[in-house]
gemmi code that builds the backbone of each chain (N, CA, C; Angstrom):
import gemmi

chains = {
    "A": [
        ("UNK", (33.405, 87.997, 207.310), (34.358, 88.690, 206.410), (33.692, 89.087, 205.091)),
        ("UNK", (32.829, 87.997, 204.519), (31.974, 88.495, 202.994), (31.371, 89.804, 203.095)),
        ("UNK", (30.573, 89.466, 204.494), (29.513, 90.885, 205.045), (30.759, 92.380, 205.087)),
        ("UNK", (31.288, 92.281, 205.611), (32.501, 93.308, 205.465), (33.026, 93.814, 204.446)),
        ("UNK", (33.277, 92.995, 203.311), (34.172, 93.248, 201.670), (32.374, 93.753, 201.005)),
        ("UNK", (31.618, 93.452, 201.398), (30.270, 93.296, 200.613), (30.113, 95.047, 201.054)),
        ("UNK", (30.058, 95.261, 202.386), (29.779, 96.544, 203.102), (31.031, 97.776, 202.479)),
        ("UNK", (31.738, 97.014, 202.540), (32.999, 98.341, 202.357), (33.171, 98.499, 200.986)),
        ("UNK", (32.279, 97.305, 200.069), (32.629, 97.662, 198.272), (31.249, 98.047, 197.644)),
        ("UNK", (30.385, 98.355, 198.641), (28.691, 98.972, 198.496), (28.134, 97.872, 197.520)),
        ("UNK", (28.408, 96.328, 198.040), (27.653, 95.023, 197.238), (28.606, 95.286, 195.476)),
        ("UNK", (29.801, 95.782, 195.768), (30.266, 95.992, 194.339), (31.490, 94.953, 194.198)),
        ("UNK", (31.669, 94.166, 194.831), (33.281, 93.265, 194.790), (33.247, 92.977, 194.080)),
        ("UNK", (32.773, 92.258, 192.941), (33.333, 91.727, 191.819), (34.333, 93.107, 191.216)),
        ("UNK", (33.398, 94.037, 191.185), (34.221, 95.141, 190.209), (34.721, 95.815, 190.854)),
        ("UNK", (35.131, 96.047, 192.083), (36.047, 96.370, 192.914), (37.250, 95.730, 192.713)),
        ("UNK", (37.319, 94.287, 192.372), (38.369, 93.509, 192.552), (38.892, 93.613, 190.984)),
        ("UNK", (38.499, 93.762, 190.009), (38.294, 93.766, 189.209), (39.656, 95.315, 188.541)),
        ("UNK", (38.966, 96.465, 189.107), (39.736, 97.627, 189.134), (41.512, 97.479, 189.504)),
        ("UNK", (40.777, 96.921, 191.052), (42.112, 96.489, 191.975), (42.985, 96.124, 190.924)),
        ("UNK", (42.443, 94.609, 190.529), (43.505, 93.881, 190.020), (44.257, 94.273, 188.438)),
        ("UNK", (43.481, 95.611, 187.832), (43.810, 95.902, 186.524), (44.556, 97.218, 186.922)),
        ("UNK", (45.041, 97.689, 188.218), (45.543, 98.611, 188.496), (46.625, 98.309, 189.150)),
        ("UNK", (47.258, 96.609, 189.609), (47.963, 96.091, 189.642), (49.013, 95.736, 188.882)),
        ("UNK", (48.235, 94.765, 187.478), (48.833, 94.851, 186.306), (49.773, 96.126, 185.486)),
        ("UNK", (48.532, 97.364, 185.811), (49.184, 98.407, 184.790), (50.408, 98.795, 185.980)),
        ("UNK", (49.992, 98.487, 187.060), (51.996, 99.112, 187.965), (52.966, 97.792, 187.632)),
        ("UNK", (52.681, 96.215, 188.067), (53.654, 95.685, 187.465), (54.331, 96.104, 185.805)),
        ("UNK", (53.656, 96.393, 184.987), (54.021, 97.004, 183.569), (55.621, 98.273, 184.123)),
        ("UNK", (55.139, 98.763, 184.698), (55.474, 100.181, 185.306), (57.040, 99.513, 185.791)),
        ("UNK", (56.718, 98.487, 186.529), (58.003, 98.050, 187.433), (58.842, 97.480, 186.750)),
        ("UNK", (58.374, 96.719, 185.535), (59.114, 96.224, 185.164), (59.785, 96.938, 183.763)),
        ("UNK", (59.656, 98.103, 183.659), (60.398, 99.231, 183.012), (61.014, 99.901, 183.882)),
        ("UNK", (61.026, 100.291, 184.797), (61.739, 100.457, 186.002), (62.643, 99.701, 186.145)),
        ("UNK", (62.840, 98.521, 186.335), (63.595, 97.299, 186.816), (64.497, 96.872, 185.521)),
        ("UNK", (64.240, 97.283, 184.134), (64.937, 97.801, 183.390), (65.653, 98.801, 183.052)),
        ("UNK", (65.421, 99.863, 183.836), (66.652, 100.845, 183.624), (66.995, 100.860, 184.821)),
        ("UNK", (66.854, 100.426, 186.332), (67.456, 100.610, 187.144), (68.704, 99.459, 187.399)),
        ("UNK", (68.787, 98.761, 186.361), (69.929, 96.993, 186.309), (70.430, 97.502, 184.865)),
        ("UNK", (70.139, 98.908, 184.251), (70.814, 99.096, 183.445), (70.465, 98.580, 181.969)),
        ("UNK", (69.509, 98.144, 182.088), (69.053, 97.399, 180.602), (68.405, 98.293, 179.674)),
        ("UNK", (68.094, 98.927, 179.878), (67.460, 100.433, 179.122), (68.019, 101.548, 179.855)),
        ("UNK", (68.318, 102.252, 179.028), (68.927, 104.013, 179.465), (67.850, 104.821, 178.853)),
        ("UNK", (67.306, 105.898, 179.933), (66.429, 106.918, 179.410), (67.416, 108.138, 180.129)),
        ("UNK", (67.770, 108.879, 179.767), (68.608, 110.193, 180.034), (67.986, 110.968, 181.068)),
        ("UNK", (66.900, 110.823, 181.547), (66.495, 111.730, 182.686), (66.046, 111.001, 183.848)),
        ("UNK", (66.047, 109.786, 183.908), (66.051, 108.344, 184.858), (67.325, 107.686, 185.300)),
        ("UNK", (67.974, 108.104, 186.686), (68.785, 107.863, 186.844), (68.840, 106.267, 187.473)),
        ("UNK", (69.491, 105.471, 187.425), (69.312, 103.817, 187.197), (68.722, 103.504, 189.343)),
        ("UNK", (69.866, 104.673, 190.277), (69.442, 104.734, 191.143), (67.974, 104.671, 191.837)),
        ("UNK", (67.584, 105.998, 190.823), (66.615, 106.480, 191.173), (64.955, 105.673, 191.099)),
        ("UNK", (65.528, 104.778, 189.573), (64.371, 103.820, 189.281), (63.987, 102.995, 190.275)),
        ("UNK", (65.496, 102.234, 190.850), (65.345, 101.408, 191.485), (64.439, 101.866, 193.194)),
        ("UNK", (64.683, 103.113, 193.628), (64.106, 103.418, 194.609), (62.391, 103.937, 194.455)),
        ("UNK", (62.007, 103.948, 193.181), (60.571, 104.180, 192.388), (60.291, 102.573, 192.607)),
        ("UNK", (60.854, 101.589, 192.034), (61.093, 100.395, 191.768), (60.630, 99.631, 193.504)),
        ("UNK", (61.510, 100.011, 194.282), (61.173, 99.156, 195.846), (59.736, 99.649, 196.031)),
        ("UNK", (59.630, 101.114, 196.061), (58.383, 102.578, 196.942), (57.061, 101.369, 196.373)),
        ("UNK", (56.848, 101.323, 194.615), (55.804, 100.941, 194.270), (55.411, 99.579, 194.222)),
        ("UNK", (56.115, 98.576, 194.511), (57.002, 97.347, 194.923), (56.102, 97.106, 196.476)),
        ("UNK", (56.404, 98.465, 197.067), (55.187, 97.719, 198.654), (53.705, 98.189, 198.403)),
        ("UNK", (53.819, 99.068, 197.840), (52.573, 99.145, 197.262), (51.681, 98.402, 196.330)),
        ("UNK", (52.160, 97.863, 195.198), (51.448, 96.558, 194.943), (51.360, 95.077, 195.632)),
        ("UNK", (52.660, 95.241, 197.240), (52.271, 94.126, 198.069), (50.613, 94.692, 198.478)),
        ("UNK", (50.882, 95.396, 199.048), (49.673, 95.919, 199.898), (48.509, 95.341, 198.933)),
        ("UNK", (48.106, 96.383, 198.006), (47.067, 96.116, 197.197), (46.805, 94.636, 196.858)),
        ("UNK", (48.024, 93.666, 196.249), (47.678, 92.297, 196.390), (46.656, 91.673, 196.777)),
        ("UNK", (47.633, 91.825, 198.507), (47.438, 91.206, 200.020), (45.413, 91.427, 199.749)),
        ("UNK", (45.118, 92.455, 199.253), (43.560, 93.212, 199.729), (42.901, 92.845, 198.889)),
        ("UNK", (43.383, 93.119, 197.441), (42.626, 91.691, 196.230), (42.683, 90.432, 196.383)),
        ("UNK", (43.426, 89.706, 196.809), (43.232, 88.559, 197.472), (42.589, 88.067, 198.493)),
        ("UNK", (42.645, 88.850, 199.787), (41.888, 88.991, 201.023), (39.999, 89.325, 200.232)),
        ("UNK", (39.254, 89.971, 199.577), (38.510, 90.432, 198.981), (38.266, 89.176, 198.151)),
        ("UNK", (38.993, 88.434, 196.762), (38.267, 87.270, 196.755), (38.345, 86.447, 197.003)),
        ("UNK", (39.047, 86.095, 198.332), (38.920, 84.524, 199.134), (37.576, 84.885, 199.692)),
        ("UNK", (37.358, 86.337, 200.525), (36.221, 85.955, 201.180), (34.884, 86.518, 200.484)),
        ("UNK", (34.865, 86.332, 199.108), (33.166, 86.648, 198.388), (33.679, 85.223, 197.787)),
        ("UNK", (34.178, 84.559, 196.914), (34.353, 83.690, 195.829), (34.931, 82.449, 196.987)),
        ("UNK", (35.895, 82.480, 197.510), (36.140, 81.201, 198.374), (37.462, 80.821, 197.252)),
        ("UNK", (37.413, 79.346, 197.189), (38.643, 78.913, 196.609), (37.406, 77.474, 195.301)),
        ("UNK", (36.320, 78.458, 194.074), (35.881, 77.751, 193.415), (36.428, 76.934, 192.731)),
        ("UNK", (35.868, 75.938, 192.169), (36.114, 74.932, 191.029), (37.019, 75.241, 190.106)),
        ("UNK", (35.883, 76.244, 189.079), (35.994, 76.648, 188.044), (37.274, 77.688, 188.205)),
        ("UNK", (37.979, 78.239, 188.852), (38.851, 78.745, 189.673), (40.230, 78.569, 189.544)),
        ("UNK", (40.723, 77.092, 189.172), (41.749, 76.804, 189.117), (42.853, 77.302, 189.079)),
        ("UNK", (42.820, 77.966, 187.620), (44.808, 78.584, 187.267), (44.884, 79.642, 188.022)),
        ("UNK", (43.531, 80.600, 188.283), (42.904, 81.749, 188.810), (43.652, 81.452, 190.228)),
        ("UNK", (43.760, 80.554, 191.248), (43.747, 80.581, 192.289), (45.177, 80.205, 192.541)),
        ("UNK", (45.460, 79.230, 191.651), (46.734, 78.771, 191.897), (47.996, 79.872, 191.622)),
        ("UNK", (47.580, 80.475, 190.577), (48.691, 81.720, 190.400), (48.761, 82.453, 191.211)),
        ("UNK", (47.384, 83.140, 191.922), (47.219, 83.793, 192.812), (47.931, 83.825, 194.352)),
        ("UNK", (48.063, 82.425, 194.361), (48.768, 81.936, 195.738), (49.974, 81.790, 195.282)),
        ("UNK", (50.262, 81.307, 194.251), (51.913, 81.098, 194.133), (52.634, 82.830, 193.901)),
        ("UNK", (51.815, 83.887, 193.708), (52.239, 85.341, 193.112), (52.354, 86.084, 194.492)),
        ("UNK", (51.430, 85.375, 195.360), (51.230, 85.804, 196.588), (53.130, 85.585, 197.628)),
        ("UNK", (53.270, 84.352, 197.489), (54.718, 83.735, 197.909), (55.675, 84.501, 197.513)),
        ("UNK", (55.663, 84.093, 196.026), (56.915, 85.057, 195.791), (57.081, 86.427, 195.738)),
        ("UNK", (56.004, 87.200, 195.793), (56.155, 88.355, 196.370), (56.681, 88.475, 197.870)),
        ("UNK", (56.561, 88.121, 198.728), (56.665, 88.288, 199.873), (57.950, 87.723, 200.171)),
        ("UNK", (58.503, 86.519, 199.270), (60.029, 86.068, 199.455), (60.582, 87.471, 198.794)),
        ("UNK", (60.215, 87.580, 197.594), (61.074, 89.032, 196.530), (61.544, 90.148, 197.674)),
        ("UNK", (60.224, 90.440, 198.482), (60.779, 91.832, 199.277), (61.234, 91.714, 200.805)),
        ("UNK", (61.439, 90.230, 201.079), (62.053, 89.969, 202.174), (63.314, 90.139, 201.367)),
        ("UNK", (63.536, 89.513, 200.614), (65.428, 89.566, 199.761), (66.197, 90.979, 200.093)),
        ("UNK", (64.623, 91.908, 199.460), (65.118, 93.312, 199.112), (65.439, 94.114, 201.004)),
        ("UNK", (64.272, 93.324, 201.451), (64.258, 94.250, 202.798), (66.129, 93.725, 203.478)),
        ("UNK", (66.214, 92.553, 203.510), (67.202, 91.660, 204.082), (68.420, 91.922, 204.178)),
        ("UNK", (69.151, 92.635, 204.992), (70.810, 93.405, 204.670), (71.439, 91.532, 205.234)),
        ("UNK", (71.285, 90.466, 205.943), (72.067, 89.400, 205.952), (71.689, 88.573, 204.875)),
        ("UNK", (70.607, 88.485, 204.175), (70.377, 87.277, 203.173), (71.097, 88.165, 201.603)),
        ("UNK", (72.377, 87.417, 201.275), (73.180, 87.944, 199.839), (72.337, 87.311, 198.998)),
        ("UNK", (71.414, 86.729, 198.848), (70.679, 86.384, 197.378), (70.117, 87.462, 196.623)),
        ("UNK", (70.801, 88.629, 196.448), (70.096, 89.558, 195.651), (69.901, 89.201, 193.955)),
        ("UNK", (71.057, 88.383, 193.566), (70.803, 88.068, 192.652), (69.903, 87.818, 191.959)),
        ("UNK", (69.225, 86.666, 192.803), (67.579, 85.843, 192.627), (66.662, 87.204, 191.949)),
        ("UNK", (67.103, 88.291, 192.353), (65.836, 89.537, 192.259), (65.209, 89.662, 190.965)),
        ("UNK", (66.294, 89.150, 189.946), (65.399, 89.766, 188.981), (64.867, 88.096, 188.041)),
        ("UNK", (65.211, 87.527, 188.466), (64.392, 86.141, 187.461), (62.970, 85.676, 188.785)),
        ("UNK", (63.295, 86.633, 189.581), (61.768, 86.696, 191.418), (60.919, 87.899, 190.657)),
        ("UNK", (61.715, 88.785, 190.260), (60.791, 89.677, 189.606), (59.981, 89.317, 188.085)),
        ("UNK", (60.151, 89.008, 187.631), (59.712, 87.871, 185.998), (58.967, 87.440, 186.176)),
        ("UNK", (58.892, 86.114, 187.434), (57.972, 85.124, 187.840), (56.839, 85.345, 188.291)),
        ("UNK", (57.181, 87.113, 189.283), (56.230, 87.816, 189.725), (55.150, 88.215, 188.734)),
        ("UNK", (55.607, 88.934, 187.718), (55.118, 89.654, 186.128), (54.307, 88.926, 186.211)),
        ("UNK", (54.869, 87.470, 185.468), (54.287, 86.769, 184.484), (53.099, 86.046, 185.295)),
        ("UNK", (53.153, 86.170, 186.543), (52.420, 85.404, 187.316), (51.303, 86.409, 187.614)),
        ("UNK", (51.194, 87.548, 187.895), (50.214, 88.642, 187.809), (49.252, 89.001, 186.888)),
        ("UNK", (50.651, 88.599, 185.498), (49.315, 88.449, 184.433), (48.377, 87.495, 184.153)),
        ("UNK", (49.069, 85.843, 184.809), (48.009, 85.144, 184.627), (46.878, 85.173, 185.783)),
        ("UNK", (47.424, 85.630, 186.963), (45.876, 86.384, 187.463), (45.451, 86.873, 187.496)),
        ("UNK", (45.528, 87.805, 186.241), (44.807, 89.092, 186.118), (43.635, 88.500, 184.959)),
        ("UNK", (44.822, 87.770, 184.122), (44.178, 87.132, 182.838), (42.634, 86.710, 183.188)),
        ("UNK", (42.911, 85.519, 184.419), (42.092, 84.862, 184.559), (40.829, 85.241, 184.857)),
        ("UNK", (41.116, 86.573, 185.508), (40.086, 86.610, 186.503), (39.198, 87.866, 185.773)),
        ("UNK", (40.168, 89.064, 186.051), (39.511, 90.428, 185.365), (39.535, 90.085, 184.196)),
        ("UNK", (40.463, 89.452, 183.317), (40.531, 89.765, 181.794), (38.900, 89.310, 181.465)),
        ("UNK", (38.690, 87.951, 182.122), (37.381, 87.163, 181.785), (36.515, 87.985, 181.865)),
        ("UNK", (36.004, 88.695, 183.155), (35.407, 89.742, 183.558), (35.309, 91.146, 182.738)),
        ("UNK", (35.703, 91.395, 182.153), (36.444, 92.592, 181.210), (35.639, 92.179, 179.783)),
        ("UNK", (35.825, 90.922, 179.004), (35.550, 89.937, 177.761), (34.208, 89.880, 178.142)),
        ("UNK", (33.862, 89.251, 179.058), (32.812, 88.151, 179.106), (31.965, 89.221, 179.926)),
        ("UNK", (32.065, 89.979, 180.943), (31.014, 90.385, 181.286), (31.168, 89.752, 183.371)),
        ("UNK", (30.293, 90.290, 183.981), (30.160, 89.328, 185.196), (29.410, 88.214, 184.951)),
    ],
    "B": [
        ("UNK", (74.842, 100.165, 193.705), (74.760, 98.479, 194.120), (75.108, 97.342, 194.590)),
        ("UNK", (74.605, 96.372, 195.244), (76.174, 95.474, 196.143), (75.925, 94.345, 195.296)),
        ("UNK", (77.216, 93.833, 195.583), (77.556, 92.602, 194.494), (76.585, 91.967, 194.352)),
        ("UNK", (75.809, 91.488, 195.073), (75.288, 90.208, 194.918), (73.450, 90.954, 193.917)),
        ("UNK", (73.801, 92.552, 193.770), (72.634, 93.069, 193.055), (71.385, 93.519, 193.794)),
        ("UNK", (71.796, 93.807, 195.136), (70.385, 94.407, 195.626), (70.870, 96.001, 195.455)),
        ("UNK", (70.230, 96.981, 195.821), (70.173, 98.578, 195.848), (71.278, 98.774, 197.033)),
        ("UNK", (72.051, 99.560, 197.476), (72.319, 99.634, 198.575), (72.226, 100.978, 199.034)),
        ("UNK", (70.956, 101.395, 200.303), (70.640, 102.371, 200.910), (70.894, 101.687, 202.240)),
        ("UNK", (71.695, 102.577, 203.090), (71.683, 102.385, 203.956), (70.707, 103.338, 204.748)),
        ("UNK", (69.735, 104.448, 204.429), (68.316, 105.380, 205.493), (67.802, 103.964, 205.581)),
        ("UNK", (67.060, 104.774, 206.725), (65.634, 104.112, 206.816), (65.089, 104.258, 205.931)),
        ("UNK", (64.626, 102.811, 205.987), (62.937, 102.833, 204.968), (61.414, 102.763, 205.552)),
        ("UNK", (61.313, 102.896, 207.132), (60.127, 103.225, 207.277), (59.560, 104.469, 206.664)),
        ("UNK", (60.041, 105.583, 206.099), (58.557, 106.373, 206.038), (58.390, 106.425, 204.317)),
        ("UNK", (59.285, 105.380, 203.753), (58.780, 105.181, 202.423), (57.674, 103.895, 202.777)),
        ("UNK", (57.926, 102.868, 203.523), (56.926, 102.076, 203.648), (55.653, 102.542, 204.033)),
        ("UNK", (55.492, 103.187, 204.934), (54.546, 103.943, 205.159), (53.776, 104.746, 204.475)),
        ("UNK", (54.627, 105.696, 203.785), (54.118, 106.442, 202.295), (53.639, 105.206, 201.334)),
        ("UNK", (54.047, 104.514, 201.111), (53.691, 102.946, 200.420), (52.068, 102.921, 200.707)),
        ("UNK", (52.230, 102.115, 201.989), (51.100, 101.586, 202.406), (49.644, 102.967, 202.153)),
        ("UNK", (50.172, 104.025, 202.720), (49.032, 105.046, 202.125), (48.831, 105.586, 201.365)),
        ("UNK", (49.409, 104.929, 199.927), (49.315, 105.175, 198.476), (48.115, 103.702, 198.624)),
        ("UNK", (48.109, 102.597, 198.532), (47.851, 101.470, 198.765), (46.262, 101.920, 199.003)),
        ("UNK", (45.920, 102.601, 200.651), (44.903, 102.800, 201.162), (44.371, 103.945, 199.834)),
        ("UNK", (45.037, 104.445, 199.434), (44.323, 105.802, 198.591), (44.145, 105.256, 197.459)),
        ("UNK", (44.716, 104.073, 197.084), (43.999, 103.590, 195.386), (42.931, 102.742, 195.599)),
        ("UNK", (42.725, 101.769, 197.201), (41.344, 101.171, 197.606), (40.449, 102.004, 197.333)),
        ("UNK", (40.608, 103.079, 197.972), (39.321, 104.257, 198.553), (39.045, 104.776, 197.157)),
        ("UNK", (39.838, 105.258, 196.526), (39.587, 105.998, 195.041), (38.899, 105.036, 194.271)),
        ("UNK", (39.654, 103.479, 193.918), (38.731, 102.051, 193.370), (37.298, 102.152, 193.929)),
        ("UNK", (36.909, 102.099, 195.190), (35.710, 102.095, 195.578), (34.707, 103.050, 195.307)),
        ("UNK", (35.160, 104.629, 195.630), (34.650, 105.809, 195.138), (34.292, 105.778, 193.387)),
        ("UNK", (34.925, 105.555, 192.462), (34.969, 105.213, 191.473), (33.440, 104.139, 191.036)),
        ("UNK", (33.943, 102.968, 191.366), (32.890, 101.919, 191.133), (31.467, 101.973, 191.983)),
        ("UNK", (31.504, 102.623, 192.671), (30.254, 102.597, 193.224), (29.619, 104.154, 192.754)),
        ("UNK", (30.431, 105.418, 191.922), (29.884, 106.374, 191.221), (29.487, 105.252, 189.811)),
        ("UNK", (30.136, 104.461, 189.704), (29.280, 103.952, 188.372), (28.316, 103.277, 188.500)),
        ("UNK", (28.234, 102.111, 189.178), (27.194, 101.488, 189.306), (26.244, 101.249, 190.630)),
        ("UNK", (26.338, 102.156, 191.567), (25.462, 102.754, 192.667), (25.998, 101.152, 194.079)),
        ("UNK", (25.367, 101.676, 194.596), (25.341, 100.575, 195.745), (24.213, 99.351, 195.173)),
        ("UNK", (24.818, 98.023, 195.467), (24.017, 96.845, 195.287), (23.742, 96.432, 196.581)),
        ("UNK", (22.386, 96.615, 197.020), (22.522, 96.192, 198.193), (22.239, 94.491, 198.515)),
        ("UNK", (23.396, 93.884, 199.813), (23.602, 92.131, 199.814), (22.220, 91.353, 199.488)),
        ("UNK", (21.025, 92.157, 199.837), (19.678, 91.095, 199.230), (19.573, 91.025, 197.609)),
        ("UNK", (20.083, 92.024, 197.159), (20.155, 92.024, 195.522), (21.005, 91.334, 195.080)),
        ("UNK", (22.285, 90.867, 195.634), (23.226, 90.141, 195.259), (22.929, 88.716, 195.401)),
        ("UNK", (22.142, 88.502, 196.864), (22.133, 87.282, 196.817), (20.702, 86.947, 196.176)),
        ("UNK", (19.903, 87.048, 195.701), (18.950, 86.931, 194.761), (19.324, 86.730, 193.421)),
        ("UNK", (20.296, 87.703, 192.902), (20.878, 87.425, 191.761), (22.043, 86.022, 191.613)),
        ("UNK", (22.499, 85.855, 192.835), (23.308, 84.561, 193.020), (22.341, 83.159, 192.807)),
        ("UNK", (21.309, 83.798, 193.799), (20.118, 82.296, 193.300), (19.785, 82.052, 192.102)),
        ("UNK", (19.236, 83.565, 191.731), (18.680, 83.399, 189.936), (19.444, 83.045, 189.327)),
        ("UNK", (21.079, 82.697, 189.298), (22.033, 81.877, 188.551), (21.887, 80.748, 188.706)),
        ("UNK", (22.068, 80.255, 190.335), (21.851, 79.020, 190.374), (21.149, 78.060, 190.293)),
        ("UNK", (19.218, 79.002, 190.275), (18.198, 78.294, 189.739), (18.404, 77.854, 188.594)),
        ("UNK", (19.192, 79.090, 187.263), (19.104, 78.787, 185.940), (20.352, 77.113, 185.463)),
        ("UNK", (21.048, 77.796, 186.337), (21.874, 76.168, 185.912), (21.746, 74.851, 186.477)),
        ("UNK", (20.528, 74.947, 187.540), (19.960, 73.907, 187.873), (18.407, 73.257, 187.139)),
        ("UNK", (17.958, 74.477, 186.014), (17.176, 73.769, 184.900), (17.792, 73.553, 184.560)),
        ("UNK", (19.026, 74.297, 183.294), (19.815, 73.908, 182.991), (20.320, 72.290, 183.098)),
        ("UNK", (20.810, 72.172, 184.208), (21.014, 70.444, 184.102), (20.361, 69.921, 183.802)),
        ("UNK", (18.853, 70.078, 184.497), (17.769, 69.174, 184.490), (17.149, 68.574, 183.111)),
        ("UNK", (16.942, 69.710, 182.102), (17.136, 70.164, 180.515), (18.006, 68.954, 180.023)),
        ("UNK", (19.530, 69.158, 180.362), (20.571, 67.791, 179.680), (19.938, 66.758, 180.087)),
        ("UNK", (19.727, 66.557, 181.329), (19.263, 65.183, 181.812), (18.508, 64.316, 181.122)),
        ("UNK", (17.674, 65.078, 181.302), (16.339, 64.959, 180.840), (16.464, 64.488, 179.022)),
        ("UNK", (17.437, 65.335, 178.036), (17.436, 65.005, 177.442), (18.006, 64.083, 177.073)),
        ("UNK", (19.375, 63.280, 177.853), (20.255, 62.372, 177.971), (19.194, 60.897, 178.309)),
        ("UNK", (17.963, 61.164, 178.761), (16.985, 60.323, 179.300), (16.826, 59.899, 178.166)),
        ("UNK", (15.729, 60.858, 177.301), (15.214, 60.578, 175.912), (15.833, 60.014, 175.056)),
        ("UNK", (17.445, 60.534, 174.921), (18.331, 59.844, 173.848), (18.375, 58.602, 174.097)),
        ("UNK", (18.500, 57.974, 175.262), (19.218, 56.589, 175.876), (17.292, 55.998, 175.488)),
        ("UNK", (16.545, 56.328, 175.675), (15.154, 55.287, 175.659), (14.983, 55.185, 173.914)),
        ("UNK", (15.652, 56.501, 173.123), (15.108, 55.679, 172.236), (16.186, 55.497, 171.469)),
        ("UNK", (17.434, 54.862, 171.822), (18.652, 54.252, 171.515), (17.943, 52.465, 171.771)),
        ("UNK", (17.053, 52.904, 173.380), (16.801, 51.554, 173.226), (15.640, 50.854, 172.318)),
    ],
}
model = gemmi.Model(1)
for chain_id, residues in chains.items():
    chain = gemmi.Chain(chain_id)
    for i, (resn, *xyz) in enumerate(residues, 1):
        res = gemmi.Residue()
        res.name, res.seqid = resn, gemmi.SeqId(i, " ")
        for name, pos in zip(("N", "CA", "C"), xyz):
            atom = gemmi.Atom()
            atom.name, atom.element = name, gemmi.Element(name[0])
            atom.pos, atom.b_iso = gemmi.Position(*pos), 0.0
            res.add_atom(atom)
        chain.add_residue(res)
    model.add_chain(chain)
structure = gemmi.Structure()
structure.add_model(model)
structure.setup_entities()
């Protein structure tokens, strides 16, 4: 699998993952202004609350996807290091609740829609600390 | 919206998922295209050479503390 992420990122994964994951961040930003005017918490006059929310799901599987592939990418160059910790642990716990969040959304028998938006928060805040950890360091510090 | 606060569409949502997923594939491919116009292909013998030359350095590195943790303790004694 390394030989593969190594082959398909031309020996570039660190900063492959790196991109990934800062192009993640800037759509959670995105969603969660979205997810504010589509629950009505901000009104912009040419954003209809509907409409956010269906911007809101569209880009919603799209940062599953991308996730799923930044994650897949550094389990198999980096593994699950030491030095790694909050890095990994957020990562897996951001990983969960994403995938509970859009089972909710996909789900016409499970009524917990409620949950959606304190699932969406946890999501945020949890993205940023793996973004923090990982790219921000990377970004600061250098490889 | 339905009570309990999800969206309520009743279409299909396969060919937004789908459109999804190949937005997904098109920001990989563009990420990759991107980073490898900046900093060229590394090819895996360069990487892993540069992985050693880290790990040589923090294995003087230790050796360095040790070593000096040696000296402190002999002439403590």
């Amino acid at each position: 699998m390394e030989e593969f992420v190594l082959d398909l990122t031309n020996g570039n994964a660190a900063e492959v993952k790196v991109m990934l994951a800062s192009v993640i961040a800037a759509l959670a930003i995105y969603q969660l202004v979205l997810a504010a005017i589509g629950y009505g918490k901000v009104r912009i006059p040419f954003l209809a609350n509907p409409t956010a929310l269906r911007a809101h799901r569209a880009i919603g599987d799209t940062i599953l996807v991308l996730a799923f592939v930044t994650a897949g990418m550094c389990l198999s160059v980096y593994g699950f290091e030491d030095d790694g910790g909050v890095h990994a642990v957020a990562g897996a716990i951001v990983l969960g609740v994403l995938v509970v969040k859009t089972g909710i959304v996909r789900s016409d028998s499970l009524r917990i829609g409620r949950l959606l938006p304190p699932l969406g928060i946890a999501v945020f805040v949890l993205f940023m600390i793996t973004w923090a950890t990982s790219a921000g360091d990377f970004l600061i510090e250098g490889p | 919206m339905s009570d309990d606060g999800r969206m309520n569409d009743t279409r299909t949502h396969w060919p937004q998922i789908i459109g999804s997923i190949l937005v997904a594939v098109a920001i990989v491919a563009i990420t990759i295209a991107i980073v490898t116009a900046q900093f060229g292909t590394t090819p895996s013998a360069e990487i892993e050479a540069q992985e050693n030359r880290l790990e040589l350095q923090e294995d003087l590195a230790d050796e360095r503390r040790d070593a000096a943790e040696e000296r402190r303790e002999k002439a403590a004694e």
